[in-house]
C-alpha positions as CSV (number, residue, x, y, z in Angstrom):
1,X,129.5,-33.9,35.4
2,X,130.2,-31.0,32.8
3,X,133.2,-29.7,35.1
4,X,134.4,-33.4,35.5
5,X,134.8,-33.9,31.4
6,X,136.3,-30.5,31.1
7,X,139.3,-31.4,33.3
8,X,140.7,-33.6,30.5
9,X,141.9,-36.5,32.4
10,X,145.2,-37.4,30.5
11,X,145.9,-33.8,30.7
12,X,145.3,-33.5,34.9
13,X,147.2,-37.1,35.1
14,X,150.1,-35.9,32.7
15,X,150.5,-32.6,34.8
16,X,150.1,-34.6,38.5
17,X,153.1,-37.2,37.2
18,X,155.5,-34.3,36.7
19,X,154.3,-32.3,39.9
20,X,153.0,-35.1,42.4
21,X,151.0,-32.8,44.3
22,X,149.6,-29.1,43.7
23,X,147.0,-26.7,44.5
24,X,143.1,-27.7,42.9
25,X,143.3,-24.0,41.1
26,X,146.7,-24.2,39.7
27,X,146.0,-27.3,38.7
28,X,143.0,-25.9,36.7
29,X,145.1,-22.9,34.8
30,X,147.6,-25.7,33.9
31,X,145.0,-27.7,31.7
32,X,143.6,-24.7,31.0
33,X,140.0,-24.8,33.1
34,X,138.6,-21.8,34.5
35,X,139.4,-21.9,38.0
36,X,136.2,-20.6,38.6
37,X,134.1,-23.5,37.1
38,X,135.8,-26.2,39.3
39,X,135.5,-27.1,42.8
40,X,136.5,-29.7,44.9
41,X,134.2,-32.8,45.1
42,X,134.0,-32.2,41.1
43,X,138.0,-33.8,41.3
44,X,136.6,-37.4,40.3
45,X,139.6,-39.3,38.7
46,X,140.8,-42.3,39.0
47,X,144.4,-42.6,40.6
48,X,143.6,-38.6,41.7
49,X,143.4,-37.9,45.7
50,X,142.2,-34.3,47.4
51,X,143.5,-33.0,50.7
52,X,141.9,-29.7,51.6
53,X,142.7,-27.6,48.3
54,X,145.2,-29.5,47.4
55,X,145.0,-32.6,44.4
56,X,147.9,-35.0,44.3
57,X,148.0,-38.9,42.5
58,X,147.1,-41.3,44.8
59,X,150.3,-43.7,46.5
60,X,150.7,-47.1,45.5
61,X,151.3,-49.9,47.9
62,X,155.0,-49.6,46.3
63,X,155.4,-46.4,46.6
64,X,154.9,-46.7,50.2
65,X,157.2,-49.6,50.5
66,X,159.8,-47.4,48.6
67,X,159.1,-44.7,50.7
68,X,159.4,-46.4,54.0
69,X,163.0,-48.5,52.8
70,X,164.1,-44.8,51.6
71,X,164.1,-42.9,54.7
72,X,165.2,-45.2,56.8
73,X,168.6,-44.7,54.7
74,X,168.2,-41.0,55.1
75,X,169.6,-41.5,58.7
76,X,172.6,-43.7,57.0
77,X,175.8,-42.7,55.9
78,X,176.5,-39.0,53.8
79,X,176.1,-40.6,49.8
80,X,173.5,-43.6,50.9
81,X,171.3,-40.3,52.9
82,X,171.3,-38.0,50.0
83,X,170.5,-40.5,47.3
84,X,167.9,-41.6,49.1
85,X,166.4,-37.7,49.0
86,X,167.5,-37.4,45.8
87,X,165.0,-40.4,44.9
88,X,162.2,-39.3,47.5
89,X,161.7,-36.1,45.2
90,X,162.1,-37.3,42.0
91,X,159.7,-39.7,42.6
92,X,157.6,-37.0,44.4
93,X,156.6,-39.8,47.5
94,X,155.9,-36.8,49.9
95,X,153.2,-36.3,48.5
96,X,150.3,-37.9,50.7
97,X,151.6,-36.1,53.5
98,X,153.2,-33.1,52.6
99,X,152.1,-30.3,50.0
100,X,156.1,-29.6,48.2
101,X,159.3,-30.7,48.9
102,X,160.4,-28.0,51.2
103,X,157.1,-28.6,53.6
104,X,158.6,-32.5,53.6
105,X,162.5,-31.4,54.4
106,X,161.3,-28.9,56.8
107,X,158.2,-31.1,58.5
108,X,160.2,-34.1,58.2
109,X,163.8,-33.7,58.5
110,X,164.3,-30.0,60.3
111,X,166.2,-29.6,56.7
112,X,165.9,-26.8,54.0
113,X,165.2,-27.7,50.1
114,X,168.5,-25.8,49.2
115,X,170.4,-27.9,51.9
116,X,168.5,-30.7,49.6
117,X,169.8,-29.6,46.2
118,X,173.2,-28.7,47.9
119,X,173.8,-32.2,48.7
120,X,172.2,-33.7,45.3
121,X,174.2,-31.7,43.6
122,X,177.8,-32.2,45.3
123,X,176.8,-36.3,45.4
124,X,176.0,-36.1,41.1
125,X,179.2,-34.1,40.4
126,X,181.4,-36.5,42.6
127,X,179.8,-39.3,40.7
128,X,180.9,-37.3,37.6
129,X,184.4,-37.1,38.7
130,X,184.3,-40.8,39.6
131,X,183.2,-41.9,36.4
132,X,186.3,-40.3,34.3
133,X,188.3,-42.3,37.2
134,X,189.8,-40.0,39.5
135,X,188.6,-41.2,42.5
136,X,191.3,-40.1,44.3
137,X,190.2,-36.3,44.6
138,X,187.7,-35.4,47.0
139,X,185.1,-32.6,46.2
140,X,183.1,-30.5,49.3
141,X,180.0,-29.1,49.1
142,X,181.1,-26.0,48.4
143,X,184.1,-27.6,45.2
144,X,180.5,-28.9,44.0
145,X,179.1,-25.9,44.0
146,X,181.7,-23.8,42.4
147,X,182.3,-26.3,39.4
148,X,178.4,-26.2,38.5
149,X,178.7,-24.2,35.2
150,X,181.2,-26.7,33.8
151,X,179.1,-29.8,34.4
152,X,177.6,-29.9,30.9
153,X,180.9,-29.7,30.0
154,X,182.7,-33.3,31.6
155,X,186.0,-32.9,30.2
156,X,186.4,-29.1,31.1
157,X,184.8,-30.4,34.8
158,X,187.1,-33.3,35.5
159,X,190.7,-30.8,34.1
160,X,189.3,-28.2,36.4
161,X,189.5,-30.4,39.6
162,X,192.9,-31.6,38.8
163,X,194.2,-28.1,37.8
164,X,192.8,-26.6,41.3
165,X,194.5,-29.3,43.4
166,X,197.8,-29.6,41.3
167,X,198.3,-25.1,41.4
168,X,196.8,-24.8,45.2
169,X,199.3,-24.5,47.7
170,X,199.1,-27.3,50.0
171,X,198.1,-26.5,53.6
172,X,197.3,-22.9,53.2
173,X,193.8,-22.3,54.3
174,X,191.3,-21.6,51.4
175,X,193.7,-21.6,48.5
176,X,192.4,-24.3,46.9
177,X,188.6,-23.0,46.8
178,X,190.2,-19.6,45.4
179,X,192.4,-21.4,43.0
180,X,189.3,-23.7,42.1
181,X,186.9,-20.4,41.7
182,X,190.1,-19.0,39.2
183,X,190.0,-22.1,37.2
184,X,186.1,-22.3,36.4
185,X,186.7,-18.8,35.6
186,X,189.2,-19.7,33.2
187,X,187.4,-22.2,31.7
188,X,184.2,-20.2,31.3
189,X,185.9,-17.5,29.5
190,X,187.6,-20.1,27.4
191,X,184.1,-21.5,26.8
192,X,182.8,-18.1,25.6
193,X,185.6,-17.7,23.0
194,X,186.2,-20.7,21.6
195,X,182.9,-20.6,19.3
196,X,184.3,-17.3,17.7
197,X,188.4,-19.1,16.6
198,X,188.2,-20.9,13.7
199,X,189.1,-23.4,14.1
200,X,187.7,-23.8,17.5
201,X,190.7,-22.8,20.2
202,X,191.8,-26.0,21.8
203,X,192.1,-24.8,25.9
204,X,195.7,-25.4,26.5
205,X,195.8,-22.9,23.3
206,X,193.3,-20.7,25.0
207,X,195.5,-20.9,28.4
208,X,198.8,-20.3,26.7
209,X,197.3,-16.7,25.1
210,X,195.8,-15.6,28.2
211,X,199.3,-15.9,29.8
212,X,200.6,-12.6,27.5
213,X,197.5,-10.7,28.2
214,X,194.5,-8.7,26.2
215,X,195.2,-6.3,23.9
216,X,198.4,-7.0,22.0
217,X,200.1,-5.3,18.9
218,X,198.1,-5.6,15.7
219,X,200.3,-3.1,13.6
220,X,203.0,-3.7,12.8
221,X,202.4,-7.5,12.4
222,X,205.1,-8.9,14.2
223,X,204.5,-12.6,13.0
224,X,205.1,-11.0,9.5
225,X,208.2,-9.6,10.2
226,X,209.5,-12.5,12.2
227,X,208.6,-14.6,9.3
228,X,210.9,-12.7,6.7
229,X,213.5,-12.2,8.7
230,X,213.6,-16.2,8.9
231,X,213.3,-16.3,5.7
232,X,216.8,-14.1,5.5
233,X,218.5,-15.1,7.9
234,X,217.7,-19.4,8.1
235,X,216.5,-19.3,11.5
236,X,213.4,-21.1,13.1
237,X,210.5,-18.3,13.0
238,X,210.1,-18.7,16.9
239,X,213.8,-17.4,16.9
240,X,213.3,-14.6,15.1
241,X,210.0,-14.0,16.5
242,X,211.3,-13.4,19.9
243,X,213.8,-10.9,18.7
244,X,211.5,-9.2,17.0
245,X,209.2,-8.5,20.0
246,X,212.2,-7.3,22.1
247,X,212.8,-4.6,19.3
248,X,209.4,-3.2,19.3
249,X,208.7,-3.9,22.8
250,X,205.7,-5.8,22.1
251,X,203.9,-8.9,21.7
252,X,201.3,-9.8,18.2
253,X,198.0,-10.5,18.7
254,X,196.2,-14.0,18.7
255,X,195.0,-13.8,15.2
256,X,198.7,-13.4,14.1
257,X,199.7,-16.2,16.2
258,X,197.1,-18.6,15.1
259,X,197.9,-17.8,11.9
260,X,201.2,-19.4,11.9
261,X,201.1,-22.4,14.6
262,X,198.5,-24.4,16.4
263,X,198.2,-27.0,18.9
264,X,202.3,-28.0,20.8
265,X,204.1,-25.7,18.3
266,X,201.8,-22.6,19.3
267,X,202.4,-23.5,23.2
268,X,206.3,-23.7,22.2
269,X,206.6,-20.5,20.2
270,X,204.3,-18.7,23.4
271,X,206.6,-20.0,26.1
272,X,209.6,-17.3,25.2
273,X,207.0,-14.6,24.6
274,X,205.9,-15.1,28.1
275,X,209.1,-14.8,29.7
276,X,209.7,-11.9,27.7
277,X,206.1,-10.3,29.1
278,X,207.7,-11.2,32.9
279,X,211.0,-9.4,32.6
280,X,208.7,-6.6,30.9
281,X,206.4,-6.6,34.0
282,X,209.5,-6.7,36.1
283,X,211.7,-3.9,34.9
284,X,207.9,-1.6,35.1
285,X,207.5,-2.4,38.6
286,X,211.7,-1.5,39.4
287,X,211.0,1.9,37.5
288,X,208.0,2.4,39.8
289,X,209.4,1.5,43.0
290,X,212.2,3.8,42.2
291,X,209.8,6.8,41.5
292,X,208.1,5.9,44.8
293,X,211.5,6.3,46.7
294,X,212.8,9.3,44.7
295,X,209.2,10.6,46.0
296,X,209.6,9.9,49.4
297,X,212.9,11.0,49.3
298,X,212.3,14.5,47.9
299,X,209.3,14.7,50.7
300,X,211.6,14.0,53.1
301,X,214.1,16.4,52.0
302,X,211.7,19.4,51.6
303,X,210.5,18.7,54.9
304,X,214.0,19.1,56.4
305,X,214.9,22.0,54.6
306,X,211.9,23.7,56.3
307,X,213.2,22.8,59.0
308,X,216.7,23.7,59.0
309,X,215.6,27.5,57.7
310,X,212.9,27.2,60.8
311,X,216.1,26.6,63.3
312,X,218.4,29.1,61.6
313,X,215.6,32.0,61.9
314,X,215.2,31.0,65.3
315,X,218.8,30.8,66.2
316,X,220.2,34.1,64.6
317,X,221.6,36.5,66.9
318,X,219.9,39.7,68.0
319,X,222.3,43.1,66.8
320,X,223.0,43.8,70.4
321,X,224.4,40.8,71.2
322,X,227.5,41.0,72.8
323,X,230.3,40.5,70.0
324,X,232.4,37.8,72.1
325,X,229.2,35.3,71.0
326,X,229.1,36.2,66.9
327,X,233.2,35.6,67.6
328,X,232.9,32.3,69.1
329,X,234.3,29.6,66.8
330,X,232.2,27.0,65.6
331,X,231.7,23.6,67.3
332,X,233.4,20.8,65.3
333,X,232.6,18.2,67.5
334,X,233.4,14.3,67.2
335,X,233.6,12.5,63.7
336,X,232.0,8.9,63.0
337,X,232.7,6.6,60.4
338,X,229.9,5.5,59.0
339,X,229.1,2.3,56.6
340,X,225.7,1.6,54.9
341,X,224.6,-1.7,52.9
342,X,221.4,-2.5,51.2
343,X,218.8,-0.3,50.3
344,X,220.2,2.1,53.3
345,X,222.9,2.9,50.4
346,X,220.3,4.0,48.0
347,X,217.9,6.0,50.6
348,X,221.6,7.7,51.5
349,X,222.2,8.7,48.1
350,X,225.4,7.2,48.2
351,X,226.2,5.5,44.9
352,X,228.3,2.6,45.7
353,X,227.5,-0.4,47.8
354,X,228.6,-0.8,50.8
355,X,230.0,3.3,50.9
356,X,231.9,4.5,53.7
357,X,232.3,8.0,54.8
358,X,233.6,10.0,57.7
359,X,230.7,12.5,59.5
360,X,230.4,15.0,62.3
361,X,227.8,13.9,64.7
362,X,225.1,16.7,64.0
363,X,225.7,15.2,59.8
364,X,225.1,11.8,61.6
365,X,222.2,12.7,63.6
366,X,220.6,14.1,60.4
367,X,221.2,11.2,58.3
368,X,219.7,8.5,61.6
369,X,216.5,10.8,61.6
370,X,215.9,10.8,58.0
371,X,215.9,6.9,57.7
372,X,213.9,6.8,60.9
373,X,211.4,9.0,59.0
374,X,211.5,6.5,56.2
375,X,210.9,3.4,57.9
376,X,208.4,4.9,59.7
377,X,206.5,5.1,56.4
378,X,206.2,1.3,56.4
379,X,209.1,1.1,53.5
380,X,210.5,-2.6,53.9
381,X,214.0,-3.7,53.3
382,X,216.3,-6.7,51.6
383,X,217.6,-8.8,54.1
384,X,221.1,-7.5,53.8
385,X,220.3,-3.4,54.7
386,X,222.4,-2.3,57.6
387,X,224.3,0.4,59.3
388,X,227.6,0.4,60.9
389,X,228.9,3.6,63.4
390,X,232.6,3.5,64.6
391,X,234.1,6.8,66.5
392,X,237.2,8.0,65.1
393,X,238.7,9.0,68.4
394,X,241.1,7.0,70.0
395,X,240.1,5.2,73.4
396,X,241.5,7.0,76.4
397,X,243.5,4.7,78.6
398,X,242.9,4.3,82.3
């Protein structure tokens, strides 16, 4: 009887409402009873039931009823099915039969408990997204899934959905999960920094920084100097601010920004800047591509050089060769006109678009093998590259 009144019935009822069913031992380090000092027949409460080593509360007439009414909508339609799990474990009303949930999904259903949650969770966050009244977009499973950190947040959750299906690209298989994924990224970040801005960093705010990048110029302060030259000059400090970053080549910071605008007057002065940070972007990835070619140009080039001295060595004539041979004029041979366009112009080295030159064939045969040896790289072309061979002889007539 000793054992029976150091179970602490409130404490053993209180711990068998939140867990339904559980091992006689655990149940024991919960209220904090020596394990050892327990044993089965001891389990006396009222409302308390044992199966084997296991202790769960004892199923009302109700909870049957509910039970039975429950799954029979399991087999129902997708929202009516999962609610009616989602209820079955809350309410724990597996319990007489099964030891956890999983044992009941898997016993009962041929289902997993993560297959469980999966569905929960995608039927709650729909019902989110319902409830701010956009009914009209559709989440999967796997939407669900990806927009979990944010549901805490309802207003970040619902802009995230709409974002992802307004930037996706319609039709194009898996875009709008990775656009989706980038937005809840977003978000998070923009989460993580708000709490240091003071004020507090509204998101479109957030969103119109992140489009110039990280790291921006601190000195000089650009803001500064955009503001005096307004000052001087009677222009609108957005003006001047733009020129100013073309002259340094260089964009301020967010704490200089902040300073001086907030909320639709930030997002307007940041628009310019971020055309500014494109053509930037731009003219560093011409200058590259350039280097590349003038790189694959100079390989190419070397490698024909070592070619030519190759042939040459190969082709001089031996001192006892008879004289008539080192006398022998050279070949001339037929002449071409030739006519590149496109980026054929610039692998040519020819300056001007569209150039047009006369060559001998063995100069024509060089130049066709060394943009074969180019394109064979991989290098790809503008739509308008071409090349154009005419002879120079007149036709013979019959």
């Amino acid at each position: 009887m000793s054992e029976v009144m150091e179970l602490k019935p409130e404490a053993v009822l209180a711990v068998l409402h939140q867990q339904g069913r559980m091992p006689l031992k655990q149940l024991a380090v919960a209220v904090g009873v020596d394990p050892t000092k327990m044993s089965i027949p001891a389990m006396r409460l009222p409302g308390v039931q044992v199966s084997g080593d296991d202790v769960f509360l004892v199923m009302t007439q109700e909870d049957r009823q509910d039970l039975q009414v429950l799954e029979e909508k399991v087999s129902h339609g997708q929202r009516e099915s999962i609610a009616a799990l989602q209820a079955i474990r809350e309410r724990k009303l597996y319990r007489e039969q099964y030891s956890s949930f999983d044992e009941y999904m898997s016993q009962r259903w041929n289902r997993s408990r993560q297959w469980a949650t999966q569905q929960t969770n995608w039927l709650r966050r729909t019902e989110l997204l319902e409830a701010s009244g956009k009914n009209s977009y559709q989440l999967t499973v796997g939407d669900a899934q990806i927009l979990g950190p944010l549901e805490d947040h309802p207003d970040l959750f619902v802009r995230a959905v709409v974002e992802a299906d307004t930037e996706g690209q319609p039709g194009k298989k898996g875009s709008r999960k990775k656009m989706l994924q980038a937005v809840v990224e977003r978000m998070l970040a923009y989460q993580g920094k708000r709490s240091g801005t003071k004020p507090d960093l509204t998101y479109d705010e957030f969103v119109g920084l992140d489009s110039l990048g990280g790291q921006r110029q601190v000195q000089p302060n650009l803001v500064d100097e955009a503001q005096q030259q307004a000052t001087l000059e009677k222009r609108p400090v957005a003006d001047c601010l733009v020129d100013v970053c073309q002259n340094h080549h260089a964009l301020p910071n967010d704490s200089q920004l902040l300073a001086v605008a907030r909320g639709n007057d930030l997002l307007a002065m940041l628009q310019p800047l971020a055309v500014l940070q494109t053509n930037w972007e731009q003219e560093r990835q011409l200058v590259k591509q350039q280097q590349e070619v003038e790189a694959k140009l100079a390989k190419v080039r070397k490698a024909q050089k070592a070619e030519e001295s190759k042939d040459e060595s190969a082709d001089e004539p031996d001192e006892d060769q008879d004289e008539e041979l080192a006398e022998e004029p050279e070949a001339i041979g037929p002449e071409y006109q030739v006519r590149l366009t496109g980026d054929f112009v610039h692998w040519a080295e020819w300056q001007e678009d569209g150039a047009e030159v006369t060559l001998l064939q063995d100069d024509l045969a060089n130049l066709l093998g060394t943009l074969a040896e180019i394109l064979e790289q991989g290098d790809s072309l503008n739509g308008e590259s071409s090349i154009t061979v005419r002879s120079t002889e007149p036709k013979q007539q019959e």
